[in-house]
C-alpha positions as CSV (number, residue, x, y, z in Angstrom):
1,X,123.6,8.6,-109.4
2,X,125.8,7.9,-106.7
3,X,124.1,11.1,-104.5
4,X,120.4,9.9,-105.7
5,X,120.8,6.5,-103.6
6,X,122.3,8.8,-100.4
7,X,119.2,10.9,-100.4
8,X,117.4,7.9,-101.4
9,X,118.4,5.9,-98.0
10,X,118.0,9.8,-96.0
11,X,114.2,9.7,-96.9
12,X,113.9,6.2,-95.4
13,X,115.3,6.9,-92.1
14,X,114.0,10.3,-91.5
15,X,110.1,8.6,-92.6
16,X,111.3,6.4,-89.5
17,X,111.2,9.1,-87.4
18,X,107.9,10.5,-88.8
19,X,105.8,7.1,-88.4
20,X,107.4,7.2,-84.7
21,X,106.4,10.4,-83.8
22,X,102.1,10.3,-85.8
23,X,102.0,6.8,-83.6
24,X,103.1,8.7,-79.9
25,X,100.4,11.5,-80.8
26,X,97.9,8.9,-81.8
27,X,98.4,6.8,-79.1
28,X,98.5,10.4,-76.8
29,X,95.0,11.3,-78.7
30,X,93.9,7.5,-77.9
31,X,94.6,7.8,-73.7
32,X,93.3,11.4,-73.5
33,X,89.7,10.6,-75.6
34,X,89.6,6.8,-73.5
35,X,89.9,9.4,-70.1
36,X,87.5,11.8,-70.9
37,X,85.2,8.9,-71.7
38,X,85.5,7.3,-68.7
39,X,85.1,10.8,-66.7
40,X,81.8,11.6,-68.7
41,X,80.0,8.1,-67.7
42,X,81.5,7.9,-63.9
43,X,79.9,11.6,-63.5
44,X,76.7,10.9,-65.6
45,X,76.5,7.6,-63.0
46,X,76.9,9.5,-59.9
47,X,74.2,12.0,-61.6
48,X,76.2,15.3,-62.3
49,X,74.8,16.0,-65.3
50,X,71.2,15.3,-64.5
51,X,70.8,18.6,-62.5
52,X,69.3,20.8,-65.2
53,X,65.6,21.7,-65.6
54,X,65.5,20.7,-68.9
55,X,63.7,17.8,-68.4
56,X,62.7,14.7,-70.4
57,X,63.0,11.5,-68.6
58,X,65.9,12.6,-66.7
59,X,65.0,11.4,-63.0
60,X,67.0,13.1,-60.1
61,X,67.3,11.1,-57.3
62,X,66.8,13.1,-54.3
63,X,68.5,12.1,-51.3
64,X,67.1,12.6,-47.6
65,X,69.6,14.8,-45.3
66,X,69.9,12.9,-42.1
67,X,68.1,14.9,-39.2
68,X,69.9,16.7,-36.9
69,X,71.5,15.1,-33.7
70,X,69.7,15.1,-30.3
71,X,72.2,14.6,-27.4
72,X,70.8,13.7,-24.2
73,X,72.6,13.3,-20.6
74,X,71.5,10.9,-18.5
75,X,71.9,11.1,-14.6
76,X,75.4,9.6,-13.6
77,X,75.4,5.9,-12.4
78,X,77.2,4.7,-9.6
79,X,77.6,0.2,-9.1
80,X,79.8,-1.7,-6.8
81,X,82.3,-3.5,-9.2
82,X,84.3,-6.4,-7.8
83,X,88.3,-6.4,-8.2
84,X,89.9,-9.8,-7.2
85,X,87.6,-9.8,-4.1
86,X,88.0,-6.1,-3.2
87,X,85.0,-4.1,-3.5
88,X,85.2,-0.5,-5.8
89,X,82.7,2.0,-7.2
90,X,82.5,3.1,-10.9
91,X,80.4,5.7,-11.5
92,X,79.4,6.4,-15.3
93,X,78.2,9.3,-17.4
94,X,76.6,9.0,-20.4
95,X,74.8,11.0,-23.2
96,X,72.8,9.3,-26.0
97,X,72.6,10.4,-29.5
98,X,69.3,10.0,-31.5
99,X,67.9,12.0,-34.5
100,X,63.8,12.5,-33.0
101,X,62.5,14.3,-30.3
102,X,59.9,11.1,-30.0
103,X,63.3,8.7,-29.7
104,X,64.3,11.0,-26.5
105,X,60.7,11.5,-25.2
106,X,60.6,7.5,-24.8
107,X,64.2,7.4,-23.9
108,X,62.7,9.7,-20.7
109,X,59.4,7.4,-20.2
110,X,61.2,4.0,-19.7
111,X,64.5,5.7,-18.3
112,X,64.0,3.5,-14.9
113,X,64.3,0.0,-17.1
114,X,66.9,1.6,-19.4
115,X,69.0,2.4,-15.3
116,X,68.1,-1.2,-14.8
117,X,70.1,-2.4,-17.7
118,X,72.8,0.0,-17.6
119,X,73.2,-0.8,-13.7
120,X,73.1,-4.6,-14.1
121,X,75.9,-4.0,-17.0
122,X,78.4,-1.9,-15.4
123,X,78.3,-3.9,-12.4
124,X,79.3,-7.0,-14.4
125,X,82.0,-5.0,-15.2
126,X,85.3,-5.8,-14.0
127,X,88.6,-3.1,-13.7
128,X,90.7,-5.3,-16.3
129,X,88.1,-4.2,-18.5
130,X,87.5,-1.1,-17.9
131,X,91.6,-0.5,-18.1
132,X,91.7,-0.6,-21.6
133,X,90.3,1.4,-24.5
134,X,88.9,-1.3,-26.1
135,X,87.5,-2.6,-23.0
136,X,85.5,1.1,-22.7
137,X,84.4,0.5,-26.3
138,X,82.8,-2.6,-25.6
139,X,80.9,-1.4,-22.9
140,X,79.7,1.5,-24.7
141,X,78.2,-1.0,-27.6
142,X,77.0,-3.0,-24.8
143,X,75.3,-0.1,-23.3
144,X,73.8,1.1,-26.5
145,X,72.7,-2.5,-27.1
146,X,70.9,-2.4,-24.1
147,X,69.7,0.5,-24.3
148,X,67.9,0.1,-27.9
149,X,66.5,-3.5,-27.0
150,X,64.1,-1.6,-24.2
151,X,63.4,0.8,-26.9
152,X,62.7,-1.9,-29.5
153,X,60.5,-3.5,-27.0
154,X,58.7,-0.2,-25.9
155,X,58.2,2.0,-29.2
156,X,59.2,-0.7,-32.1
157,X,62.4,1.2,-33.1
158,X,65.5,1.2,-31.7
159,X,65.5,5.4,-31.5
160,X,68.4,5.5,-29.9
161,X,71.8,5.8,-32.2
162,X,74.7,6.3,-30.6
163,X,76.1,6.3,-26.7
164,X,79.0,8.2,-25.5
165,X,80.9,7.8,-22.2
166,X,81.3,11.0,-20.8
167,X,83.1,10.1,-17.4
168,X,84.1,6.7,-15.7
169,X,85.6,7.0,-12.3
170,X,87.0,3.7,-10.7
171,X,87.4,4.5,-7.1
């Protein structure tokens, strides 16, 4: 009797062992079915499964590709620029950035009011400003401000998206 409660106790400890292990592949089963759910509806949102042909009332969205960039140059400017009473020139180069030939076309047509502004701005400027990268970034918002509220005016759309500086000279 004496080796019947020994094995007795042996089957508790080692069932133990069992219940530890079925819970760790359960709760392994549990993380790995709760992950592939959450992969299934994060794809099925961003619409990865709705590319088929099979059709029912499966809508894909189609999604325009942005045109492609126009660059144009415009003719370098040259202001007088005031530094603590000393007089200096800056001339400028800039390109503009739009995504329609029309957007350039009108760029072209009202390019002496668009000088005007951009001549009138750079003068402003002062070489404190223009010393610093963040200074160079302002005028080029500035600028491209400028240039889209003639453009806004003229055509109804700003046209214009972007405006690089090419070249600054301080002299």
């Amino acid at each position: 009797m004496a080796e019947d409660d020994s094995e007795g106790e042996e089957k508790k400890g080692g069932g133990g062992t069992g219940k530890i292990i079925v819970l760790v592949i359960v709760g392994g089963l549990f993380v790995a079915a709760t992950t592939a759910g959450a992969m299934f509806f994060m794809l099925k949102s961003m619409g990865a499964f709705n590319q088929g042909g099979g059709g029912g009332h499966q809508q894909v969205a189609k999604q325009e590709e942005p045109k492609p960039a126009i660059y144009h140059t415009l003719e370098p400017i040259v202001v007088n620029i005031n530094d603590n009473g000393r007089m200096r020139f800056l001339q400028a180069k800039l390109d503009v950035m739009a995504r329609s030939q029309e957007a350039i076309d009108a760029l072209v047509l009202h390019m002496p009011r668009i000088r005007n502004e951009l001549v009138l701005l750079l003068s402003s400027q002062t070489v404190e400003d223009l010393g610093s990268p963040q200074g160079k970034e302002t005028l080029r918002h500035e600028a491209l401000k400028r240039i889209q509220a003639v453009l806004e005016k003229e055509i109804g759309e700003p046209g214009v998206e972007e405006v690089y500086i090419t070249s600054l000279i301080v002299q």
